[in-house]
N, C-alpha and C positions, 0 to 999 in steps of 0.2 A: 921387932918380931910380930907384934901386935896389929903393925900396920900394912905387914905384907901380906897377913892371912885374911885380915879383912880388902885387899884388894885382889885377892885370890876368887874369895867367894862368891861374886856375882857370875862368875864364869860357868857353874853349872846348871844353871835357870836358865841361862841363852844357852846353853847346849839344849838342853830339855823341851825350849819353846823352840829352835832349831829341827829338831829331831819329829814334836809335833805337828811342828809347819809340812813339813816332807811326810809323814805319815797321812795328815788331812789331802795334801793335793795330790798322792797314791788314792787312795778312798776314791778318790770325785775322781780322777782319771779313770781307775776301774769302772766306774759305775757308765760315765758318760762312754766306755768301748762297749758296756755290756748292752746299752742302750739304743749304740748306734748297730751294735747286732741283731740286736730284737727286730729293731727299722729294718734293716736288711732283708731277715730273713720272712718278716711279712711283706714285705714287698715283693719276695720271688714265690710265696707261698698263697698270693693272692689270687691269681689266674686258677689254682689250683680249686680254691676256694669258691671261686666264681663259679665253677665248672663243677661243683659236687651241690650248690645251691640252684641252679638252671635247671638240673637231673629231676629236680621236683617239683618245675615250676610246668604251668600247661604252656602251651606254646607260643598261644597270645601276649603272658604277660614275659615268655622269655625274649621275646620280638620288639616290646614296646620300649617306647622314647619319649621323656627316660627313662633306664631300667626301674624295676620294681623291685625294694628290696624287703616289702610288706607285702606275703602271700600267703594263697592256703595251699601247704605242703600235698601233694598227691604224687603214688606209685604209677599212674596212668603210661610214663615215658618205659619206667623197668620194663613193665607188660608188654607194652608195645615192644621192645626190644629182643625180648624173647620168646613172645611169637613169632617174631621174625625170623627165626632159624639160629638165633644165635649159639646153640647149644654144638651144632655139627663144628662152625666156627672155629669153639672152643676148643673143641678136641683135636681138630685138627692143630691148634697152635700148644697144646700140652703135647701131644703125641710128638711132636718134630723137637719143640724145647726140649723136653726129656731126655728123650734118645739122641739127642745130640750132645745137650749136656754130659751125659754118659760116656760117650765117647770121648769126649774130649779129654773127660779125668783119666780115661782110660790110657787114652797116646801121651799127655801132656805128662804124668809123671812118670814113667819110664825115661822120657826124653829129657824134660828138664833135671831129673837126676842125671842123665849121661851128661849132660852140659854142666854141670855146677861141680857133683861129688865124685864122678867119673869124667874129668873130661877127655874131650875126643880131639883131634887132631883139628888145627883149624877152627877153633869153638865160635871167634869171635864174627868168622866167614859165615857160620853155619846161623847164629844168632840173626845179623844183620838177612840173611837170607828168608827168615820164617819173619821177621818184621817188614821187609819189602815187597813181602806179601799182602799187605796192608796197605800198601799204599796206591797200587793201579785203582782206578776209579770201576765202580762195578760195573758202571755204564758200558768201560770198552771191554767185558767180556761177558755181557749177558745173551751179544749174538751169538759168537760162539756155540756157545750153553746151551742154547733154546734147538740150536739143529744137534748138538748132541745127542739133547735130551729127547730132541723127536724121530732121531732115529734110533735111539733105544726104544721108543715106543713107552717114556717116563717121563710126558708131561702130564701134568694135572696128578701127582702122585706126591705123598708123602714122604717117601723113603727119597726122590730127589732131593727135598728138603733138608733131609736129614745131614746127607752128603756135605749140601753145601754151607747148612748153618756149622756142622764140625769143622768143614776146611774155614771159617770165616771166624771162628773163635779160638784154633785150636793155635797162632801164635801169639794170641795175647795171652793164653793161659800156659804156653810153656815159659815165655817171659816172665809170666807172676810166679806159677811155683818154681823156677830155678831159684828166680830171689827167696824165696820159704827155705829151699833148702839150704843153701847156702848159710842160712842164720843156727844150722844143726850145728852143735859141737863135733869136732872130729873124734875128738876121744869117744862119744858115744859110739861111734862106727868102727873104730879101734878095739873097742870093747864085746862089741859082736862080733867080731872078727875072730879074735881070741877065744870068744866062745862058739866057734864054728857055727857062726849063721852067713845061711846063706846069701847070697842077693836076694831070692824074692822072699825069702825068711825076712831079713834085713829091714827090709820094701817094707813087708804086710805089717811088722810086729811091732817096730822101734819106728822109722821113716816116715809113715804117713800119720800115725794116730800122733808123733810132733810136729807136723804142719798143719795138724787135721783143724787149726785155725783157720791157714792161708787157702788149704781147701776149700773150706764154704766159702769163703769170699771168691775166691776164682769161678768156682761153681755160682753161685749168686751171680757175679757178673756177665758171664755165656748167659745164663739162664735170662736175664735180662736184654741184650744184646738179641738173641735170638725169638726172642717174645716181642720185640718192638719191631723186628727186620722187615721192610716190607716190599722192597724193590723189586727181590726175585721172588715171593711170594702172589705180587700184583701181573707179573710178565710170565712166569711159569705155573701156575695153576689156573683153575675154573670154578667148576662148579664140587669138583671131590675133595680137593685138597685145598680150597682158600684159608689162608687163617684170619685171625682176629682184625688185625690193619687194615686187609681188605674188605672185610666186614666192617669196619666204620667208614672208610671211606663209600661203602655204596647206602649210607646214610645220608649222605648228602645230595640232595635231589635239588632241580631247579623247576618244581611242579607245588610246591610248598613251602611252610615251615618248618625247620627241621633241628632247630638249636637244641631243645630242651631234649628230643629224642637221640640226636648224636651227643651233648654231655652227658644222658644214662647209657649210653653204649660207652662213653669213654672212660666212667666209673668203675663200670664192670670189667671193662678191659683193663683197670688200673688195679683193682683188686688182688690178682692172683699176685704180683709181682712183689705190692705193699705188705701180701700176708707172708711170701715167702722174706722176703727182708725184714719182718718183727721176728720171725721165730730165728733168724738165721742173726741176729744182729749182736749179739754177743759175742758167736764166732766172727761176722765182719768186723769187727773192732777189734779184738785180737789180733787177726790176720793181715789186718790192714797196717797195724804199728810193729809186726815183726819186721817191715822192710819193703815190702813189694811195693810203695810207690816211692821213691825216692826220687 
């Protein structure tokens, strides 16, 4: 008996150093993914980086070779920037993001609810229909567009804008919040039901304030999308209605240098989007793991 329990007992020490083996090369696995993350994401964070340090640099030493990464920091590029009219710019690309945003939320959920909690005859027709909207190139219908727009007598005008940044975000956000809703339990809709609410009851009180995650994120995302757009922006307006894009691009001149002066324009044109995505990023992280990307 004496002999069997002492050849028993070395069995739990080799479990044990077993168990720490595979513990330690957990650890050091962890660490070297956390690592090669880090790598990663300074590496796509670089350019970024480069382009907020140039913003300050004077022009000379944003030109020279090789660069300079010991300078004296000066505002001289901002100034220059917004003397330059940047300000009308600006408004005009808040004015159009805006009211388009708005609109979007406005059609996308009535519709993406008809499609998910109501659906409609044909859903899967209707879906693929607002997505293959997406996919003609804008190239083959900006001619179109432009004699449209010139014989309405709404070029160089905001409210075109408006038009188009809504029709150009308005099936990616019925695609996101259908997904939002879909993640609603039934029973809570059963339960309004019961208690005589109505649809836009339903809508206002119960329906959106539980997506009101996937909301900001769909909203962030048009707002996004329609702040960078520059296509029909550069081909359908001038001098009333250009926004932001087109004002970095006439930064670029071939009479000088112009690095330091177009990465403070591209700063400032990065700001609004950076500051709506810190306040909203709570809600996009919510919103984003109820399901809408899958």
């Amino acid at each position: 008996m004496t002999a069997t329990v002492s050849s028993r007992t070395p069995a739990r020490p080799l479990k044990q150093r077993s168990e720490n083996s595979r513990a330690r090369k957990s650890k050091v696995g962890a660490s070297a993914l956390t690592t090669l993350t880090w790598l990663i994401a300074l590496i796509f964070f670089a350019p970024v980086l480069w382009m907020v340090l140039t913003a300050f640099k004077q022009e000379s030493d944003a030109a020279s070779t090789p660069p300079k990464f010991i300078f004296a920091p000066t505002l001289d590029q901002f100034s220059a920037v917004l003397s330059a009219g940047a300000g009308s710019y600006f408004l005009n690309s808040l004015i159009a993001t805006g009211l388009s945003t708005i609109l979007v939320i406005i059609l996308a959920v009535p519709a993406s609810y008809a499609l998910s909690i109501r659906p409609v005859k044909k859903t899967s027709d209707v879906l693929f229909f607002f997505i293959s909207t997406k996919m003609l190139p804008v190239v083959a219908v900006i001619m179109p567009i432009y004699v449209i727009a010139g014989q309405l007598k709404v070029l160089d005008n905001i409210g075109t804008l408006v038009v188009l940044y809504t029709s150009m975000n308005l099936p990616i956000a019925v695609w996101m919040m259908r997904s939002f809703f879909q993640e609603v339990p039934a029973e809570v809709l059963e339960a309004a039901q019961m208690d005589g609410a109505g649809l836009l009851k339903t809508l206002r009180t119960i329906l959106v304030p539980m997506v009101a995650p996937g909301l900001a994120a769909t909203a962030l995302i048009c707002v996004i999308f329609a702040w960078n757009e520059f296509f029909f922006a550069l081909n359908l307006t001038a001098a009333n209605a250009a926004t932001v894009p087109v004002f970095l691009v006439s930064q670029m001149t071939s009479e000088g240098l112009f690095l330091a002066k177009l990465s403070a324009a591209s700063v400032l044109a990065s700001l609004p989007v950076v500051i709506a995505g810190w306040i909203a990023q709570k809600q996009l992280v919510r919103g984003l793991s109820m399901g809408a990307v899958k």
